[in-house]
SEPA-436927 format. One line per 3 residues: number of its first residue (from 1); their letters; for each residue z, x, y of C-alpha. Coordinates in Angstrom, 2 decimals, padded with zeros to 5 digits. Each point is the difference from the previous one (the first is absolute). Example, Ala and Ser with C-alpha at 12.3 -4.5 7.8 and 13.67 -1.06 7.14 Angstrom:
1> AS> 007.80 012.30 -004.50 ~ -000.66 001.37 003.44
//
This chain:
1> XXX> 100.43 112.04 086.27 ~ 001.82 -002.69 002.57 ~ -002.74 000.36 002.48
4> XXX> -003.00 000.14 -002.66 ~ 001.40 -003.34 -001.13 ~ -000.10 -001.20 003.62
7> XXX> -003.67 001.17 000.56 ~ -001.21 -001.49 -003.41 ~ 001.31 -003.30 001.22
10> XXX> -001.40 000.34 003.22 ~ -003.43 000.68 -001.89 ~ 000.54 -002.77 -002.16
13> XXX> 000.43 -002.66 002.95 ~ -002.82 001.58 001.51 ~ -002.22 -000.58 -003.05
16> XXX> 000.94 -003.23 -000.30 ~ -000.61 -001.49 003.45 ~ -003.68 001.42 -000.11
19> XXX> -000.49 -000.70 -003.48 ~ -002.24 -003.96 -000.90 ~ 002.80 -001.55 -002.17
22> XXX> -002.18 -003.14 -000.70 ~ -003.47 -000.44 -000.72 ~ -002.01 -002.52 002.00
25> XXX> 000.37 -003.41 -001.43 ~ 002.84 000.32 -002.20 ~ 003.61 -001.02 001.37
28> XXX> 001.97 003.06 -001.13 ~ 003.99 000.17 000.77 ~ -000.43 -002.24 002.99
31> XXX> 000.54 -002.82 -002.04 ~ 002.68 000.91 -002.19 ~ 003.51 -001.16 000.79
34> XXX> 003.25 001.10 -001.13 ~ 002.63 -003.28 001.23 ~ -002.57 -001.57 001.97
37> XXX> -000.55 004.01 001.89 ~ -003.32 001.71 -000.31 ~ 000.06 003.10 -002.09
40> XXX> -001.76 001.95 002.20 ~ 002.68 -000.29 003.29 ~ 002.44 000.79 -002.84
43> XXX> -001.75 002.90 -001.01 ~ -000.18 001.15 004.48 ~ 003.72 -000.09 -000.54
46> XXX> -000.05 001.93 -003.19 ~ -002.01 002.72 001.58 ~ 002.03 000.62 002.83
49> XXX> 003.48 000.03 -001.38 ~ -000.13 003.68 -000.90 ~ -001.02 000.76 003.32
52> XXX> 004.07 000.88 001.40 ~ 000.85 001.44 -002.80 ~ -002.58 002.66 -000.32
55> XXX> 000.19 000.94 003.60 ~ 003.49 000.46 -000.43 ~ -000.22 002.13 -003.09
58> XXX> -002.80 001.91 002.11 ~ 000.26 000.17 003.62 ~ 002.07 002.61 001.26
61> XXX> 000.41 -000.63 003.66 ~ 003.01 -000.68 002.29 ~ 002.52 -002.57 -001.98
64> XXX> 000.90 -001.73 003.50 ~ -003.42 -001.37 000.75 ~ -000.87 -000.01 -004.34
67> XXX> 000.62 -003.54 -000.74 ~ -001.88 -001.50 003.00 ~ -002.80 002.54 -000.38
70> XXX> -000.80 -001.03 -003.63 ~ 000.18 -003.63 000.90 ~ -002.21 -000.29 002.81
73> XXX> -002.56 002.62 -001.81 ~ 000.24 -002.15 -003.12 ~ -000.96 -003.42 001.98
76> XXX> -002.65 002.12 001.82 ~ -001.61 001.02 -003.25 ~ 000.55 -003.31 -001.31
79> XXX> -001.76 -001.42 003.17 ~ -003.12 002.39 -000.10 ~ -000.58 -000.41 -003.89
82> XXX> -000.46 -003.13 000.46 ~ -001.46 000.19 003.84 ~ -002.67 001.95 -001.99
85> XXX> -001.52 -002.42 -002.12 ~ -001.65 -001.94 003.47 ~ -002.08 003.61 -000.37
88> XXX> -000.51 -000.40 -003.51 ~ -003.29 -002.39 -000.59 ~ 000.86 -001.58 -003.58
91> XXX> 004.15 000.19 001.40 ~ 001.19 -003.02 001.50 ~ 002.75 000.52 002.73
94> XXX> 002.52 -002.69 -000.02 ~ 003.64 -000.04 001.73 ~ 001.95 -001.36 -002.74
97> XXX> -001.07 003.08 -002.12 ~ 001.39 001.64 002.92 ~ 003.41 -001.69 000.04
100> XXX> 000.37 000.88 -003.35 ~ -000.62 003.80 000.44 ~ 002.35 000.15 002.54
103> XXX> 002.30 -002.43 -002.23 ~ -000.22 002.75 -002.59 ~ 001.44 003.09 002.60
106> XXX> 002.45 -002.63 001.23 ~ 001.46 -000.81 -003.51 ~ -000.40 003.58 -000.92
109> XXX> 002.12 000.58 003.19 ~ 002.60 -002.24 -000.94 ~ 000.62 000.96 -003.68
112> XXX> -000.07 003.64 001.04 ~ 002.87 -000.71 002.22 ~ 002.20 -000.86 -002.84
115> XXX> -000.88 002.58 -002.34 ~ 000.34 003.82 001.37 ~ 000.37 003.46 -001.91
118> XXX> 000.74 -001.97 -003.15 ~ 002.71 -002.04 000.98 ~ 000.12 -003.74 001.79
121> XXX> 000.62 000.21 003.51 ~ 001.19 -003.97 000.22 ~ 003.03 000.68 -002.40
124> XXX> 000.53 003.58 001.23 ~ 004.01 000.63 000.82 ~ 000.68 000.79 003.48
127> XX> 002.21 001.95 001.59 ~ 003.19 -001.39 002.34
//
């Protein structure tokens, strides 16, 4: 179930970056802003947060090398859905999207770091 989660995600992204989100002439989200921040880098950031999480829940591979795997994978995917609207005729490639994706694995990164198995890591009791 972990891993189909994972893959629908993936597909979702996917679907997304090669999907027209806008019709031609009309402004869409690119417009909108939320405290003086366009809605749609908020919504990159959105998009990507899940990213650590679900390859934790998922990926079973080696937990020495785990955390630095998922991050760098998760900026690299971040980097070629975005990377992949230059392909895309009626996509627009544009490197603040990209910051943003890679914002999203980033902050994902960093709230996954104090939340583990159930319990928060930054108030966990250590041993002496």
């Amino acid at each position: 179930m972990r891993k189909a989660l994972f893959y629908i995600y993936i597909i979702f992204i996917i679907i997304i970056t090669v999907t027209p989100l806008q019709k031609a002439g009309v402004s869409g989200i690119n417009n909108v802003y939320i405290s003086e921040f366009r809605l749609d880098y908020i919504l990159h950031i959105i998009a990507f947060l899940p990213w650590v999480l679900l390859c934790e829940m998922s990926w079973d591979i080696n937990k020495k090398y785990k955390k630095a795997l998922i991050l760098l994978s998760g900026i690299a995917f971040a980097s070629m859905s975005e990377w992949a609207h230059y392909f895309i005729p009626y996509r627009g490639y544009n490197i603040n999207d990209l910051i943003y994706n890679i914002a999203g694995v980033l902050a994902g990164s960093v709230a996954w770091l104090f939340y583990n198995n159930g319990k928060i890591v930054f108030f966990k009791k250590t041993r002496q």
